[in-house]
NUBA-311684 format. One record per residue (C-alpha): x, z, y; residue in three letters. Coordinates in steps of 0.5 Angstrom, whole numbers, padded with zeros to 4 digits, always signed. Example, Ala and Ser with C-alpha at 12.3 -4.5 7.8 and 13.67 -1.06 7.14 Angstrom:
% residues 2
+0025+0016-0009ALA+0027+0014-0002SER
***
This chain:
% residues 456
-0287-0009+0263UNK-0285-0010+0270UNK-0288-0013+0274UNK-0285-0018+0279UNK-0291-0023+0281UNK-0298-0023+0281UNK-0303-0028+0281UNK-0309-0031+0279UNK-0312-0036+0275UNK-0315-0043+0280UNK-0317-0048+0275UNK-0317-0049+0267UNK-0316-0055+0264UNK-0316-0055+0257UNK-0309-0052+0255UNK-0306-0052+0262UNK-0308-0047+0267UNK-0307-0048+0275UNK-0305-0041+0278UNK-0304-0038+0284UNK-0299-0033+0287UNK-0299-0031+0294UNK-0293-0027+0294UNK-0288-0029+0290UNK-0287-0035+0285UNK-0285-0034+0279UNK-0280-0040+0277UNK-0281-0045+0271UNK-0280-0043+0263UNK-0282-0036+0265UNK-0287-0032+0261UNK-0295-0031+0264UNK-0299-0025+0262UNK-0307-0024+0262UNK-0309-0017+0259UNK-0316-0017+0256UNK-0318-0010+0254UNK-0311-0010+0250UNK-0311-0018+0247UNK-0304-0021+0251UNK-0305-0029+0253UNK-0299-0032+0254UNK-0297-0038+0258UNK-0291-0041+0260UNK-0289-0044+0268UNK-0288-0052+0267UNK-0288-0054+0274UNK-0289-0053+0281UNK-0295-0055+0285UNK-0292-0053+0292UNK-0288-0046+0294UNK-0295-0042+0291UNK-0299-0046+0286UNK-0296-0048+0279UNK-0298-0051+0272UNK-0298-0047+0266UNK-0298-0048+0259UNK-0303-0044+0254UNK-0299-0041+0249UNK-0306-0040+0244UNK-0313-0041+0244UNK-0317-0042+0252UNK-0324-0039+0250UNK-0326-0035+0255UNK-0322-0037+0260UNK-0324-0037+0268UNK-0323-0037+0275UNK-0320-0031+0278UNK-0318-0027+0272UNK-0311-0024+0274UNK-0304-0026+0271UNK-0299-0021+0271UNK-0290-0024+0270UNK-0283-0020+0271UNK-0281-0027+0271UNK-0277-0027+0264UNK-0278-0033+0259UNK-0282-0033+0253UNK-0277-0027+0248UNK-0277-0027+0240UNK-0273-0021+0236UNK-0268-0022+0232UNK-0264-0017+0227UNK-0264-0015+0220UNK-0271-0014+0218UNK-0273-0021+0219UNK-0271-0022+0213UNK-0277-0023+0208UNK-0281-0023+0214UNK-0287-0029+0215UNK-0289-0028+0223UNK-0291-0033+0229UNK-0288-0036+0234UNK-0289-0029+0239UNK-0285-0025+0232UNK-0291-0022+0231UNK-0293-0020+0223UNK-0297-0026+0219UNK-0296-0023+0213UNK-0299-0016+0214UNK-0292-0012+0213UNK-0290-0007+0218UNK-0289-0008+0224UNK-0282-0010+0226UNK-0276-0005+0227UNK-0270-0004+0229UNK-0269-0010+0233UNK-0267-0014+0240UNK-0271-0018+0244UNK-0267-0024+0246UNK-0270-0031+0250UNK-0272-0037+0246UNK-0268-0041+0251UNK-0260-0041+0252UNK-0257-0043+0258UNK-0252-0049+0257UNK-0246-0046+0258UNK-0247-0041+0253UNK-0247-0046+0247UNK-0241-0044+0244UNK-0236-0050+0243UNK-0238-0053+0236UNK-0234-0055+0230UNK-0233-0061+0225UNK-0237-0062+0219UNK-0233-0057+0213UNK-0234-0062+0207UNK-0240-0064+0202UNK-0245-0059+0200UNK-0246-0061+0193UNK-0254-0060+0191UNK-0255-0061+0184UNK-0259-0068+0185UNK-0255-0074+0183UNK-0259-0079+0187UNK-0256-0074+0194UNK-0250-0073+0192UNK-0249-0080+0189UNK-0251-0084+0195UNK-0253-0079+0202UNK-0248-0073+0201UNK-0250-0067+0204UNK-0246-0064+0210UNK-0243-0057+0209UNK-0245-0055+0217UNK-0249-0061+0219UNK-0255-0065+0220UNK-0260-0068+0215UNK-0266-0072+0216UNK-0272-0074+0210UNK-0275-0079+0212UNK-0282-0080+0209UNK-0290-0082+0210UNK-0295-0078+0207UNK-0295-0075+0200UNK-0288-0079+0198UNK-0285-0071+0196UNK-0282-0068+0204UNK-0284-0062+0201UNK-0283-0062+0194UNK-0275-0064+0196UNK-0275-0058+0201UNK-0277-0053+0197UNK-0272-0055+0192UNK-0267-0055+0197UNK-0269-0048+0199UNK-0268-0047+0190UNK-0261-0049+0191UNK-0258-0045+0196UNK-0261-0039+0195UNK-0258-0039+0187UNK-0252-0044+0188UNK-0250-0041+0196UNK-0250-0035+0198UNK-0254-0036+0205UNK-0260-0035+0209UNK-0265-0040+0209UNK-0270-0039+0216UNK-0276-0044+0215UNK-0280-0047+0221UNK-0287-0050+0220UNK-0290-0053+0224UNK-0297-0057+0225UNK-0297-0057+0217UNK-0303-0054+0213UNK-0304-0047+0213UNK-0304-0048+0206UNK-0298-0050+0205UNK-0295-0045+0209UNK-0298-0041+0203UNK-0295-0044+0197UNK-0288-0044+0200UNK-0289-0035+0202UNK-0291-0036+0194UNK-0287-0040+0191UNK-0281-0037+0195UNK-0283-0030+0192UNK-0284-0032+0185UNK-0277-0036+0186UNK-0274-0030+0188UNK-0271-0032+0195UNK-0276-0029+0201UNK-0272-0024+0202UNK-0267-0027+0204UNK-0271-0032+0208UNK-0275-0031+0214UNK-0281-0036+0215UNK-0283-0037+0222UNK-0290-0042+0222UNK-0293-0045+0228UNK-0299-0050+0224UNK-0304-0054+0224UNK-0309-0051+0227UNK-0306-0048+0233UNK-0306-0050+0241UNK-0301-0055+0242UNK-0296-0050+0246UNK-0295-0046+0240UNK-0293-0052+0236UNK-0289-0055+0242UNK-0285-0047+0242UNK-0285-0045+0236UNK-0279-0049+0233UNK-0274-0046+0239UNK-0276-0038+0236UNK-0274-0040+0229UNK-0268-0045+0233UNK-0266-0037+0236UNK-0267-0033+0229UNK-0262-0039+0226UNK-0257-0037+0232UNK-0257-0030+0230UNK-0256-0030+0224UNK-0249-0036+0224UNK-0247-0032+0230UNK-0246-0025+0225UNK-0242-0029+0220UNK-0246-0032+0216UNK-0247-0040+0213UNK-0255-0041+0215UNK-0260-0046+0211UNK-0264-0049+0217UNK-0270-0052+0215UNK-0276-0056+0219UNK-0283-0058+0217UNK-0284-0062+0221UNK-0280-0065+0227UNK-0286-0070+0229UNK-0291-0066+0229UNK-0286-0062+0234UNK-0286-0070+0238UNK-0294-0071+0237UNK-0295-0063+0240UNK-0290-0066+0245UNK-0294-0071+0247UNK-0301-0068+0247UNK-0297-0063+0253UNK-0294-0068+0257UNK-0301-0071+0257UNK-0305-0065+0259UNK-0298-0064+0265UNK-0301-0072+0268UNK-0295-0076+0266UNK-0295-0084+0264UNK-0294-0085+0257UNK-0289-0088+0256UNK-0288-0094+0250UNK-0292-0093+0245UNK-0296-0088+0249UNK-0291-0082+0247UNK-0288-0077+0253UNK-0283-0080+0258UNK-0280-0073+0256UNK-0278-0075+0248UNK-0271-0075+0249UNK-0270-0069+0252UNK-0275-0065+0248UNK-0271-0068+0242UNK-0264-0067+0245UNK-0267-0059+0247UNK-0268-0058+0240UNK-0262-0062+0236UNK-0256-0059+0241UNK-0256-0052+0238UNK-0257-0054+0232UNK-0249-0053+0231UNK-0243-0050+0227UNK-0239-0046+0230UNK-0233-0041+0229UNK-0237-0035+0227UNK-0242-0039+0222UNK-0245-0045+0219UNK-0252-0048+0220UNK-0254-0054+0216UNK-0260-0056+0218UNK-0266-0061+0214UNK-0271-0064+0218UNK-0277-0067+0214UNK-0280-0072+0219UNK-0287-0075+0218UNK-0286-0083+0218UNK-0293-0086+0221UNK-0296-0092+0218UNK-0289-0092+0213UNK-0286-0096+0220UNK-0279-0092+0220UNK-0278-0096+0228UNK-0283-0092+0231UNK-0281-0088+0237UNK-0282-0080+0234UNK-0278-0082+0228UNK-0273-0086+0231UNK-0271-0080+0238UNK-0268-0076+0231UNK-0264-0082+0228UNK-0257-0080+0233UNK-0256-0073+0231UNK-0257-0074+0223UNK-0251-0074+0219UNK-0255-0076+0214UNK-0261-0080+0212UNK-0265-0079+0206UNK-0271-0085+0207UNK-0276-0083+0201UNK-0279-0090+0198UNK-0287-0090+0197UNK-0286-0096+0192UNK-0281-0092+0188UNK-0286-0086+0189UNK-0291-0091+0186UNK-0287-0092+0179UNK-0286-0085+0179UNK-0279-0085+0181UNK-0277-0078+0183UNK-0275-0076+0187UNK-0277-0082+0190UNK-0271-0083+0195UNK-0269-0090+0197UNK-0262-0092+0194UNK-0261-0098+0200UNK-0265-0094+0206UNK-0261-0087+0206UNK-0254-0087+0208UNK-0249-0081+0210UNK-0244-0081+0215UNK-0240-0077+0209UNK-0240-0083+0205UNK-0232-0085+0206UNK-0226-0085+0202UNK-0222-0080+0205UNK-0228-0075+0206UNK-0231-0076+0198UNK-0225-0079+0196UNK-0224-0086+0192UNK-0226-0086+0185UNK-0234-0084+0188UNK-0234-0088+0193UNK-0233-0094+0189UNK-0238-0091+0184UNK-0243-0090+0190UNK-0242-0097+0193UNK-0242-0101+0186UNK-0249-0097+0184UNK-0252-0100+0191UNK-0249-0106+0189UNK-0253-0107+0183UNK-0259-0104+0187UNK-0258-0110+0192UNK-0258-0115+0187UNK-0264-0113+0183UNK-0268-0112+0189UNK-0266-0120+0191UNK-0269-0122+0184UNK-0274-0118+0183UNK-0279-0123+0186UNK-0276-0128+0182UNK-0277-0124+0176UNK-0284-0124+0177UNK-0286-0131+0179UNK-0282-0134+0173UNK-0280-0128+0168UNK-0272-0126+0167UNK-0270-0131+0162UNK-0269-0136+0167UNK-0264-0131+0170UNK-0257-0133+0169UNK-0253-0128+0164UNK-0249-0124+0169UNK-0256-0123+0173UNK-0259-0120+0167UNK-0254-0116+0165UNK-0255-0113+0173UNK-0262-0112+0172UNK-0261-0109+0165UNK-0256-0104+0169UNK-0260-0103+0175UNK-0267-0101+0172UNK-0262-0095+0167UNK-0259-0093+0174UNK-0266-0093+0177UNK-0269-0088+0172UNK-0262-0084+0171UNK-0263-0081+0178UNK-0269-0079+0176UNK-0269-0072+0175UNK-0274-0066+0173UNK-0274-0061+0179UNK-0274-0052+0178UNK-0280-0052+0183UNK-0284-0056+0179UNK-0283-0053+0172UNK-0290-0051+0172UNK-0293-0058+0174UNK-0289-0063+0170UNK-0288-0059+0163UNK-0280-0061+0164UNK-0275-0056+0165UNK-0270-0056+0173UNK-0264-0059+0171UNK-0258-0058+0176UNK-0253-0063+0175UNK-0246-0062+0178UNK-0242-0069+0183UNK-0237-0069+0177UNK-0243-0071+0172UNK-0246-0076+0176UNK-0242-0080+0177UNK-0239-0080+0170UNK-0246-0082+0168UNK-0246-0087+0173UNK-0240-0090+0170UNK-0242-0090+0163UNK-0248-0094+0166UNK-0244-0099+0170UNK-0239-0101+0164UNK-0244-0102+0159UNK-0243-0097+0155UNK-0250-0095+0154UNK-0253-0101+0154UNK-0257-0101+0148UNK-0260-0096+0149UNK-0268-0097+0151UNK-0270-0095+0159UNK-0274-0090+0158UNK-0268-0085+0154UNK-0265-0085+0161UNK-0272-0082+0165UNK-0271-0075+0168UNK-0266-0073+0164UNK-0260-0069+0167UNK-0253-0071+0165UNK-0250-0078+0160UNK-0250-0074+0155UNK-0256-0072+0154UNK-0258-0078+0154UNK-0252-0080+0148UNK
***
C-alpha cells in the first residue's frame, strides 16, 4: 500500500475513533489502516474536525485500541474485488473467504462507492416476471428489472419467501443471484449456504454477509460491497436476482453510527441522515442497457406498525410491495401475503393486460367485502347475512385457501411437494372460483393444492 497520510490515534470512543494527521488529511469515505503484527483494522473518514483531526468509523471489533497507535492511508475508499470466481463464494464485506474456500483469484479491486455521473442512464421495467406463486402473481406482479419490497414482522416467513424466490430463478431464469445479509442471525446464514447447496444454486450465487453480531460499521457497509458485485455482474451482460435481508437492520446499523458521530435523532429517534443513507442505497439498484437488476428487499417491520419511519424511507422506490399478514400467518395461511396490503405499480391493464386485471380486481373485491363481514360474522353467525353476502363469504374463504401453496424449500418440512403454478392457471382457477363453478366443493379441497384441476 502507498502511503499518502500517516497519522495517529487521539481518542476512542466506542466504534468511533479521533484521529490526528499533522501533515496531510485524508479526505472523507477514504480507507484508514492500523497494522498489528499482521491483523489490518479498518476505519473509514466520516468527518472533519478541523484541517488535521477527524472522526473515523470502525469497520470491526474496537478491543485493544488506544492512544498513539499509528494509522496508515493512500487515501482510497473502502475497495471490494469483483470477477468471476465470485460465483459460489461466501465472503465478507472486505471479499474476504467466510467459507474456508481459497483464496479469491483473478479478480479487480474496485471502490464500494460510485461517483454520481458514473451511474449509467437507467431504463423502464421490461415487464412482469412470472414466479409460480399465485398470490404474487395474482395481486403484486413481480417487475422484470425492477424493485420489490416484503414487508413483514418477525416469523410471519420473509425468509422462507426469499429462499423460495432464489429456488424460482435459479431453475426458471437463467441469472445470477447476489444475496446480501445483513444483521441476521449467523445461523441463518448458515442454512441458506446449505440450503443453496442442497438446491443446486450456490454456484451461480455469491453471498456476502455482514450479520448480527458485527460492529455497526460492517453492517452499515456491507450492503454497498454487494450493491458493488451486483454492478458487476449487470454490467457483463447478465439479468441479476438482488436479494437483501435485511434493509432495517442496514437502517438500525445507521442509527447506531450516526449516534455515535453525536448528531440529534431525528423523529422517532432515527438518523437525520435516513434518507440519504436509503436514496445511497436504492439509486444504484437499477436496470441498464447492459443488464437487468431486479432487486428484493426483506424489510423487518417493528411492533407490525408499517408507519414507522425505517420501513416507510423504503416505500418511494418500491415497485411492489409484498405486506406479509400475521393473522394470516396465525390461520396457517402461506404464504401469508395480505391480499389488501400488497400492491404493484405493474397491476394496470395495459402493463398485465385485461381479463387478469379484472380477475385481480374482482378477487380483491371479495377480499374487501368479506373482511367488512367478518365482524358481523362473529357477533351474530353467517345466517343472518343476506344471500348475496353469503355467496361473497363462501367464495372469498375458497379463494383465500386456493392461493395457499406448498413451497419446493419446504419440502422436507411440511411433507408436501413445491408446485409451480403458471400466471395462466391461476387466474383461470380464480375464475372458476368466482363464477361459482366449484362452490360445492368443501373449503378444505382448496388448501395448498396447486392448479384448479387438482382441485377438480
Amino acid at each position: 500500500m502507498e502511503i499518502l497520510c500517516k497519522g495517529y490515534i487521539k481518542a476512542v470512543h466506542g466504534h468511533i475513533i479521533e484521529a490526528l494527521f499533522p501533515e496531510n488529511i485524508p479526505p472523507i469515505r477514504s480507507i484508514l489502516v492500523h497494522n498489528q503484527d499482521g491483523n489490518e483494522r479498518l476505519f473509514e473518514v466520516e468527518a472533519h474536525l478541523d484541517h488535521q483531526r477527524v472522526l473515523a468509523l470502525s469497520l470491526g471489533p474496537t478491543e485493544g485500541l488506544k492512544r498513539g497507535l499509528t494509522l496508515y492511508t493512500n487515501n482510497s475508499p473502502l475497495l471490494f474485488p469483483v470477477g468471476e470466481s465470485l460465483l459460489g463464494r461466501v465472503l465478507n464485506f472486505k471479499g474476504e473467504s467466510l467459507d474456508g474456500g481459497p483464496l479469491l483469484k483473478e479478480v479487480s479491486y474496485i471502490p464500494v462507492y460510485r461517483p454520481q455521473e458514473e451511474t449509467l442512464e437507467s431504463i423502464a421495467i421490461k415487464g412482469i416476471m412470472e414466479i409460480g406463486i399465485k398470490i404474487i402473481d395474482l395481486l403484486c406482479p413481480f417487475p422484470q428489472g425492477g424493485k420489490v419490497g416484503l414487508f413483514g414482522g418477525a416469523g410471519v416467513g420473509k425468509t422462507v419467501l426469499l429462499m423460495e424466490f432464489i429456488y424460482k430463478i435459479a431453475r426458471y431464469y437463467q441469472g445470477v443471484s447476489v444475496f446480501c445479509g445483513v444483521g441476521e442471525r449467523m445461523r441463518e446464514g448458515h442454512e441458506l449456504v446449505v440450503e443453496m447447496q442442497n438446491l443446486g444454486v450456490l454456484e451461480k450465487s455469491v453471498i456476502i454477509l455482514g450479520q448480527m453480531q458485527e460492529a455497526p460499521g460492517i453492517r452499515f457497509r456491507t450492503p454497498l460491497s454487494a450493491i458493488t458485485v451486483a454492478e458487476y455482474f449487470r454490467d457483463t451482460g447478465r439479468d441479476v436476482l438482488f436479494i437483501i435481508d435485511n434493509v432495517y437492520r442496514f437502517v438500525q446499523a445507521g442509527c447506531e453510527v450516526s449516534m455515535l458521530l453525536g448528531r440529534f435523532p431525528s423523529r422517532v429517534g432515527y438518523q437525520p441522515t435516513l434518507a440519504l443513507e436509503m436514496a445511497e442505497i436504492q439509486d444504484r439498484l437499477v436496470s441498464t442497457e447492459k443488464g437487468n437488476l431486479t432487486s428484493v428487499q426483506a424489510i423487518y417491520v417493528p411492533a407490525d406498525d408499517i408507519t414507522d419511519p425505517g420501513c416507510a424511507s423504503v416505500f418511494p422506490y418500491l415497485d411492489t410491495v409484498v405486506l406479509l399478514s400475521r393473522s394470516m400467518a396465525s390461520q396457517g395461511l402461506y404464504p401469508a401475503v395480505d391480499p389488501l396490503g400488497s400492491s404493484s405499480k405493474l397491476l394496470n391493464p395495459e402493463i398485465i393486460g385485461e381479463r387478469h386485471y379484472q380477475i385481480a380486481l374482482e378477487v380483491r373485491e371479495h377480499f374487501a367485502r368479506y373482511r367488512e363481514l367478518r365482524d358481523i360474522i362473529a357477533l351474530m353467525g353467517i345466517e343472518e347475512l343476506s344471500q348475496q353476502d353469503r355467496l361473497i363469504v363462501k367464495r372469498a374463504r375458497r379463494l383465500e385457501r386456493f392461493l395457499t401453496q406448498p413451497f419446493f424449500t419446504m419440502e422436507e418440512f411440511i411433507g408436501r411437494q413445491g408446485v409451480h403454478v403458471p400466471l395462466e392457471e391461476t387466474i383461470k382457477g380464480c375464475e372458476y372460483i368466482l363464477s361459482g363453478k366449484t362452490d360445492r366443493l368443501p373449503e378444505e379441497a382448496f388448501y395448498m393444492k396447486g392448479t384448479i384441476e387438482e382441485i377438480l
